[in-house]
N, C-alpha and C positions, 0 to 999 in steps of 0.2 A: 504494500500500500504506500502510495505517497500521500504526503501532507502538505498543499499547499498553503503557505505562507501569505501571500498576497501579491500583486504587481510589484514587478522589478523595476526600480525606475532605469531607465536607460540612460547609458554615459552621452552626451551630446559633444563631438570637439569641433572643434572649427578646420578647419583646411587647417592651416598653418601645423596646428598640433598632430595632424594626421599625417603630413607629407614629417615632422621630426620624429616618431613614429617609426616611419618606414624609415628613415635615415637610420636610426639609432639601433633596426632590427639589419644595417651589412655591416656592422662594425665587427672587429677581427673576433673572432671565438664565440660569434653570438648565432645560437641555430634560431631557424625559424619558430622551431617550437616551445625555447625559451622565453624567449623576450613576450610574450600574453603574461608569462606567469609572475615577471619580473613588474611588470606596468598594473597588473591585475585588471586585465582588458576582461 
């Protein structure tokens, strides 16, 4: 069984934040599948 909790509210970023983001996800040692968990995307 799940338990819902309620509406998640959603992160909203703006461009800028989203294109430093993608910057900061080719930096040397960082996988793709790190960096959500690092940000808490």
């Amino acid at each position: 069984m799940i338990d819902v909790l309620g509406p998640e509210k959603r992160r909203r970023r703006t461009t800028q934040e989203k294109i430093a983001i993608v910057q900061q996800s080719f930096e040397p040692g960082m996988t793709g599948s790190e960096y959500p968990f690092l940000k808490a995307l």
